[in-house]
C-alpha positions in Angstrom: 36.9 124.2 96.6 39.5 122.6 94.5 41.9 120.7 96.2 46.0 121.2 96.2 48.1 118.7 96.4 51.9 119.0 97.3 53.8 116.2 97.1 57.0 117.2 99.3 58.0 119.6 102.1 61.1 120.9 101.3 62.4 123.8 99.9 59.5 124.5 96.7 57.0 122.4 98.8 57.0 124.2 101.9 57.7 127.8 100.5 54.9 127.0 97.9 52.4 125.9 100.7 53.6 129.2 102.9 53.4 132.0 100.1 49.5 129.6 99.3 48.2 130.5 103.1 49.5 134.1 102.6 47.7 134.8 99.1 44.6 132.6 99.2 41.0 133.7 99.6 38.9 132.4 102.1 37.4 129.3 100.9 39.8 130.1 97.7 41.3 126.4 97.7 42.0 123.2 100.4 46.3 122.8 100.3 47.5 119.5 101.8 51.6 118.8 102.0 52.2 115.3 102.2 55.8 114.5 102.8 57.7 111.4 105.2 59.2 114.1 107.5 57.3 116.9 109.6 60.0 119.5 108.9 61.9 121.2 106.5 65.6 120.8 106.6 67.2 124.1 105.6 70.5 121.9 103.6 73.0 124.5 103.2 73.1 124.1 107.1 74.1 120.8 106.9 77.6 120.6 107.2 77.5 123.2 110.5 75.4 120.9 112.2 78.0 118.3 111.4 80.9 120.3 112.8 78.7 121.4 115.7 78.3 124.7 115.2 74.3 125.0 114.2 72.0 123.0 116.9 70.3 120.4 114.6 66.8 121.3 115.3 67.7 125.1 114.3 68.1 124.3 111.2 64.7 122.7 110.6 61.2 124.5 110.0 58.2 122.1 111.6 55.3 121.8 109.0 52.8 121.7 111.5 54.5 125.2 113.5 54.4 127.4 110.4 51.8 126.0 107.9 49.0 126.6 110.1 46.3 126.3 107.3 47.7 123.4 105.4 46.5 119.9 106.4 49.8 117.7 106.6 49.9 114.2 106.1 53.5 112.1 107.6 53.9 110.0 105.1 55.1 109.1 101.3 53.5 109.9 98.2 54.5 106.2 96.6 52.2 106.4 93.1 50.7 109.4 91.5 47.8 108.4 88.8 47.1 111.7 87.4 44.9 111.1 84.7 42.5 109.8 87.2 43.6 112.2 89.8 44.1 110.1 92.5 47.6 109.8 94.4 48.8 107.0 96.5 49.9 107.2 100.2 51.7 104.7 102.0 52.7 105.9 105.9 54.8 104.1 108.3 52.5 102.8 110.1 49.2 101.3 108.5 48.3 100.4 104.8 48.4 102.7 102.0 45.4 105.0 100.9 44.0 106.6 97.5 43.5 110.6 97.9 42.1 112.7 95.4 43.0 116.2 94.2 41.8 118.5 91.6 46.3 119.9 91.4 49.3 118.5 91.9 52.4 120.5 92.6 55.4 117.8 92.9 58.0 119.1 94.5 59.9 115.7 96.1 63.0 116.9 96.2 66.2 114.7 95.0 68.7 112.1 96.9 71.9 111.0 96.6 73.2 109.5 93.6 75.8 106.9 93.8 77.5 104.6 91.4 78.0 100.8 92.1 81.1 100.8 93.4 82.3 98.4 95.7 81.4 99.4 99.6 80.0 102.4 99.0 76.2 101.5 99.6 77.7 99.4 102.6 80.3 101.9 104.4 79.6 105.8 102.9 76.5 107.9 104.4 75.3 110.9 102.5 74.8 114.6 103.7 71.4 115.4 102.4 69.5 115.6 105.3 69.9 116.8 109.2 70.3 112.9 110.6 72.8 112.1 108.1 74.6 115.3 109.7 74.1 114.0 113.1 75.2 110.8 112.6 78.6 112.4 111.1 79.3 114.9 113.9 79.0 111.7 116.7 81.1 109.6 114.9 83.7 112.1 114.5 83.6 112.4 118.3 82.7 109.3 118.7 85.9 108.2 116.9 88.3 110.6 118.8 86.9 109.1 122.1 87.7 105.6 121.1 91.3 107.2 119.2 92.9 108.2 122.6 92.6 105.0 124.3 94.9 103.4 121.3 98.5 103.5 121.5 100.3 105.8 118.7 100.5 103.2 115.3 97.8 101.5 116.0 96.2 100.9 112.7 92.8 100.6 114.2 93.5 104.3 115.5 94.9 105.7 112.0 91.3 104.4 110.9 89.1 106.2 113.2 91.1 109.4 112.6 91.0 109.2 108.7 87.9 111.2 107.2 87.3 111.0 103.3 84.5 113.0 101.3 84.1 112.0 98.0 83.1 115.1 95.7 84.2 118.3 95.4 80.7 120.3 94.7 79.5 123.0 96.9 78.1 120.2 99.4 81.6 118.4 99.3 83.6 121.5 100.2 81.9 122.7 102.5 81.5 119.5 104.8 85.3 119.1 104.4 86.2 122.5 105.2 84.1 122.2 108.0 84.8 118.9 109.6 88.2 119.8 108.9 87.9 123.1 111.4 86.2 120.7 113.8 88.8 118.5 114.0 91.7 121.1 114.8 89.5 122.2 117.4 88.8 118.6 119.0 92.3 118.2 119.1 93.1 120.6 121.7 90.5 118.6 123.8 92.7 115.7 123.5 96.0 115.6 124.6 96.7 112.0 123.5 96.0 113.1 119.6 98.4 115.2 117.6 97.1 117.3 114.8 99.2 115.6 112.1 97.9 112.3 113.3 94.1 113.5 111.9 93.7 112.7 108.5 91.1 114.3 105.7 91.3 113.1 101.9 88.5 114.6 99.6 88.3 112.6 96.3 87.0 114.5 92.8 87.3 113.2 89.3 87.1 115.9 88.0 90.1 118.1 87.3 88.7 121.2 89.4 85.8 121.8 92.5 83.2 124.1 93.0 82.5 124.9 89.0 79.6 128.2 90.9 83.2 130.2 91.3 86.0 131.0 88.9 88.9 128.8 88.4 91.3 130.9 90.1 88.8 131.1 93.5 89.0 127.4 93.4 92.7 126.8 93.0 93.3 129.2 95.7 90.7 127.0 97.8 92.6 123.8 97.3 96.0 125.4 97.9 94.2 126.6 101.3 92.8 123.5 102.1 96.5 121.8 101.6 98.0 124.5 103.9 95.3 123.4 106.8 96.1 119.6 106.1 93.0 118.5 104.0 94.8 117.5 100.6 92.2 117.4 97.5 92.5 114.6 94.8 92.0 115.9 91.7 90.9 113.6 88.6 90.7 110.8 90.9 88.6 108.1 91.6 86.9 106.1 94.3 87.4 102.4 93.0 86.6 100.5 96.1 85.3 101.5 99.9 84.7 98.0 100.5 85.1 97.2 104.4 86.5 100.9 104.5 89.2 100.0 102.8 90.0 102.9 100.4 91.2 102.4 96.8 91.5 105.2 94.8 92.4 105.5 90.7 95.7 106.9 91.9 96.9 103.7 92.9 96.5 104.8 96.7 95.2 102.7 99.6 94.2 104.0 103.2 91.5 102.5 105.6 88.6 105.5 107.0 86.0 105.1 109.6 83.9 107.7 108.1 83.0 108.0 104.5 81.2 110.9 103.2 79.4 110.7 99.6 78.6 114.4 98.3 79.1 113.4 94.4 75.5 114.4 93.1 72.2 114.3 93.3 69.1 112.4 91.3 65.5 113.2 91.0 63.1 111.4 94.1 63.1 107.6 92.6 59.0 108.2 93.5 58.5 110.0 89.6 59.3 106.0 88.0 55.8 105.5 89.7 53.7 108.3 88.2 52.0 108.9 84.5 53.7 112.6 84.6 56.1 113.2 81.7 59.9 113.1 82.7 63.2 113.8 81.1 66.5 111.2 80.7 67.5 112.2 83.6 64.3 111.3 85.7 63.0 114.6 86.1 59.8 116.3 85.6 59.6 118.0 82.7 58.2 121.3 83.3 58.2 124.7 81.0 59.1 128.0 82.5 56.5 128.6 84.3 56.6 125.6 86.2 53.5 123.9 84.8 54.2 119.7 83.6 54.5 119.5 80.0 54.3 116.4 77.8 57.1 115.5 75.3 55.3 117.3 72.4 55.7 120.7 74.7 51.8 120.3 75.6 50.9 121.9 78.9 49.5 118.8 81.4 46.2 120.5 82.8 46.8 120.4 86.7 50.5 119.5 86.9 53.0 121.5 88.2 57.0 120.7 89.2 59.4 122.5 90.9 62.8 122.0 92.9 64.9 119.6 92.4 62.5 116.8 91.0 61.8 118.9 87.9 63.8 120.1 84.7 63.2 123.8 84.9 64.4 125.7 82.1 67.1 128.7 83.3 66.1 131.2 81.5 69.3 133.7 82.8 71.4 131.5 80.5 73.5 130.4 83.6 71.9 127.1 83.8 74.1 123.8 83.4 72.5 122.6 79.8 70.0 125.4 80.2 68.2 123.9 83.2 68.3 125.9 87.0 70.8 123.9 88.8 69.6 122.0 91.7 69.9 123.9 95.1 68.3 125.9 97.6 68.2 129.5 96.0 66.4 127.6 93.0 63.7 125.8 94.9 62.7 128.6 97.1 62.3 131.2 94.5 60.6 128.6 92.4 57.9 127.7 95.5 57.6 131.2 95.4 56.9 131.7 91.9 54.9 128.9 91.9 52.7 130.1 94.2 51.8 133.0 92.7 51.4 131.1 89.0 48.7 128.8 91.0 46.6 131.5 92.5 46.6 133.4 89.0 45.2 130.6 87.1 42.4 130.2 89.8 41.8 133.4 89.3 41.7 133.0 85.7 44.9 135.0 85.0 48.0 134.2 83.3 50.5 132.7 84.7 54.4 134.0 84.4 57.7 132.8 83.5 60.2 131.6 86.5 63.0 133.7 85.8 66.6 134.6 88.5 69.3 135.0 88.1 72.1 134.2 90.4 72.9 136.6 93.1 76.4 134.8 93.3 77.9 131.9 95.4 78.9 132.2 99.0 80.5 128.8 100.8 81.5 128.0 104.6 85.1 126.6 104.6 84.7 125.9 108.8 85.1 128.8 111.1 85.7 131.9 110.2 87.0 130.6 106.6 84.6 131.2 103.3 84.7 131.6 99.7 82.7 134.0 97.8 81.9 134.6 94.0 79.7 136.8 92.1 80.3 137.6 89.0 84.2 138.1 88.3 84.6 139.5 91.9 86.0 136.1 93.6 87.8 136.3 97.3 88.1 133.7 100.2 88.9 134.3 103.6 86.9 135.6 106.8 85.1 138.2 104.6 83.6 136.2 102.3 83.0 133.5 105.8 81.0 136.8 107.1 79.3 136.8 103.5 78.1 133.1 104.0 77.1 133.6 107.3 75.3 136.9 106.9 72.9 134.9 103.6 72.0 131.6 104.9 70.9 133.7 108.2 68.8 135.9 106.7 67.6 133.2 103.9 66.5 130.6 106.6 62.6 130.8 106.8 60.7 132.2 109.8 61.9 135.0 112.1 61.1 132.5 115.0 64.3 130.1 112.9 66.3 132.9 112.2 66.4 134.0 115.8 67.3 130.4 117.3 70.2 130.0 114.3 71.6 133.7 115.0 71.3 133.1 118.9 73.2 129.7 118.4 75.9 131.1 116.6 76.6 134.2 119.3 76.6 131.7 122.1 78.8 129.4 120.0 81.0 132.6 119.8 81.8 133.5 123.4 81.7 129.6 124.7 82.4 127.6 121.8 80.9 124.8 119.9 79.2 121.6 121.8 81.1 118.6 121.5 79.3 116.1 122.9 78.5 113.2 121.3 75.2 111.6 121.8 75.6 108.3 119.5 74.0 106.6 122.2 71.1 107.6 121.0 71.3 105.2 118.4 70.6 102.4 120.5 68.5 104.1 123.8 68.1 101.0 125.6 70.8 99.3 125.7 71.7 100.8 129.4 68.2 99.9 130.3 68.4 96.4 129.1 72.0 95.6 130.4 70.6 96.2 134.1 66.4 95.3 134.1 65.7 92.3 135.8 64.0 89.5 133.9 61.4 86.7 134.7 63.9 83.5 136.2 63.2 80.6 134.2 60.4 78.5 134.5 61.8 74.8 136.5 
C-alpha cells in the first residue's frame, strides 16, 4: 500500500486525515499524521477560552479519539528530503528517526510573526494556540488577585490592570473585545477595583482593523470599543515593550503586565529544512489543486500543501494578492478538497481545482457583542454575536466537540463564566516542596 504522510494536525492535516479514513478502500493506502501536539486546536475559539467562556479542552479535537485508522506519531517533522522520500522526526524524548513515504501532504500550519522590536520576544505571548490562551486568562485573574491587595496609585497596580494587544486583525479584535467583556465582569467580583481603573490599549499601524468587513463596520467597531473603554490606536506603532514598559510611535508611554501579539502570521519555520519549492514569503508553493509545484509551474510528483504553510491560489478573486488568506474556513475546506484530490489520483482520476468562496465574516466582540459581514450587508451588535456563535458551533469538528462547546456555553449562560485561575499549575510543586522533609545533613 502506498504510504501517506501528513506532516501536521491542524486544521488541513486533521480534516485531510478524517475525510482519508472516511473515503479509503480497505487496504487502499497506510495514512500517518505526525504533529508535536495530540490534538487539534479549533483557533477561532481562542480568545473565549481566554475570557473564560469556552473550557479549554472543548475546544480541542484529540488525534488519537477521532482518527481511529491513522497511526499518529507526537512529535516534529524537523527535515523533509523528498527526492529521496524520506522525512525526519525528532520527538521530545529520544533521538530523531528517518521515515519513509511514498506522499507527502504538508500541512504545518503557521506561527506568529514578530518584528525585532525591543521586549517583545521577552514580555509579549502570542494567541495561536489553546496554552497561550490559558496562560492569558490566569494572568488576567491572576493580576486582579494581586491588584486588590495594592492601595489606589500604586504604580505596580496600574501595571497589572493595563492589557495591550498589538494588531487589529480578526485575531486582535476579537481577543480584545473579549478580554475586555471579561474584565467588566471581574470587576464586579472585586470591590477594591473600579472599572475606570482597568486599562485596555490595542495598538494597529495600520489606519483601519479587520480589512474581512467594510470600512464603515469597522469604524462603527472602534467607536464601540471606545464607548466600552478599550481605545484603538490607529497608525501607531509598538517601538519598545522592553521590561513592559510601553512605547508607542505616538509618543505615549504606559507600563502593562500582559502583552498580547496578534500582528500576523508566517509559514511553520520547518519548510527552510525541506527540498520542496517555496515562495518569498516561505510558503509552499502549491497550484490550485493543491499539488507542490516547482518554480517553472511543474507539478512535484507526490507533494501536496495546504493551510496556512502553503500559497494557494484564490481562485474567487477575494484573495489578498490572489492567494486564500490564512484561516480556518481556508484550511478546512482545503483538507477537505485535498482529500478527495489524493484518493482520485490513486484511483487514477483527475484531480480538481480548490475553489470557495467566502461565506462572509462573523467576529466575537465578548459577550453578547459581534460583528458580521457578508457581502455589503455589514451590522454589529448581539445579532451578528448570535451569528458568530451559531458558525463556529456548528463548524467545530465532531458531534461529540460540538456537544461539550454548546453544553459549556448553556451552563455558562444560567451560572456564569469560571473565574478561577489555576496559574499554579505552572509550577505544581512548589507546595509540595515548600513542606517535604528532606535527608538532615550528613555530620
Amino acid at each position: 500500500m502506498p504510504k501517506i504522510l501528513i506532516v501536521g494536525g491542524g486544521y488541513a492535516g486533521f480534516y485531510t486525515a478524517w475525510k482519508l479514513e472516511k473515503q479509503l478502500g480497505k487496504g487502499e493506502a497506510e495514512v500517518t499524521v505526525v504533529d508535536p501536539r495530540p490534538y487539534m486546536t479549533y483557533q477561532p475559539f481562542l480568545p473565549e477560552i481566554a475570557a473564560g467562556s469556552i473550557d479549554p479542552r472543548h475546544a480541542l479535537v484529540p488525534l488519537r479519539e477521532h482518527l481511529t485508522k491513522t497511526e499518529i506519531i507526537t512529535a516534529a517533522v524537523t527535515k523533509i528530503d523528498h527526492a529521496a522520500k524520506v522525512a525526519t522526526v525528532t520527538p521530545v524524548v529520544g533521538e530523531p528517526w528517518d521515515i519513509s513515504y511514498d506522499i507527502i501532504v504538508v500541512t504545518a500550519g503557521s506561527v506568529s510573526r514578530t518584528f525585532p522590536i525591543p521586549g517583545v520576544a521577552d514580555e509579549a505571548i502570542g494567541m495561536k494556540n489553546v496554552e497561550e490562551a490559558i496562560y492569558v486568562r490566569d494572568t488576567m485573574l491572576t493580576n486582579f488577585d494581586e491588584a486588590a491587595t495594592l492601595p489606589k496609585g500604586d504604580p505596580l497596580r496600574e501595571r497589572l490592570l493595563t492589557f495591550v494587544v498589538v494588531g487589529g486583525g480578526f485575531a486582535g479584535i476579537e481577543i480584545y473585545g473579549e478580554l475586555r467583556s471579561f474584565a467588566s465582569h471581574l470587576v464586579s467580583k472585586y470591590s477594591q477595583i473600579d472599572f475606570d481603573e482597568v486599562k485596555f490599549h490595542l495598538i494597529e499601524a495600520m489606519g483601519r482593523i479587520m480589512p474581512e468587513v467594510s470600512l464603515k463596520t469597522a469604524q462603527k467597531v472602534v467607536a464601540q470599543y471606545a464607548e466600552r473603554g478599550a481605545p484603538i490606536h490607529l497608525e501607531t506603532q509598538l517601538v519598545s515593550a522592553a521590561d513592559g514598559k510601553i512605547e508607542l510611535s505616538t509618543g505615549e508611554t504606559f507600563e502593562s503586565d500582559l502583552i498580547i501579539w496578534t500582528a500576523g502570521v508566517m509559514a511553520s519555520p520547518m519548510l527552510r529544512n525541506t527540498d520542496l519549492p517555496t515562495e518569498e514569503r516561505g510558503r509552499l508553493t502549491v497550484q490550485a489543486d493543491l499539488r507542490v509545484k516547482d518554480a517553472d509551474g511543474n507539478v512535484v510528483p507526490d507533494a501536496w500543501g495546504a493551510g496556512d504553510v502553503s500559497a494557494v491560489p484564490d481562485l474567487s478573486g477575494f484573495g489578498v494578492g490572489g492567494f486564500c488568506v490564512p484561516n480556518a474556513q481556508h484550511a478546512v475546506r482545503q483538507g477537505k478538497r485535498l482529500s478527495k484530490n489524493l484518493i482520485a489520483t490513486l484511483r487514477g482520476e483527475e484531480p480538481k481545482d480548490y475553489f470557495h468562496k467566502p461565506a462572509g465574516a462573523v467576529a466575537g466582540l465578548g459577550l453578547y457583542k459581534g460583528a458580521f459581514q457578508k457581502g455589503k450587508l455589514g451590522f454589529t451588535g448581539f445579532f451578528a454575536w448570535l451569528a458568530h456563535r451559531g458558525y463556529h458551533g456548528l463548524a467545530m469538528p465532531t458531534w461529540e466537540r460540538k456537544a461539550r462547546v454548546i453544553t459549556g456555553w448553556i451552563v455558562n449562560f444560567f451560572w456564569g463564566r469560571d473565574i478561577t485561575s489555576m496559574e499554579a499549575v505552572l509550577t505544581p510543586r512548589a507546595s509540595f516542596e515548600q513542606y517535604a522533609s528532606r535527608p538532615k545533613p550528613k555530620a
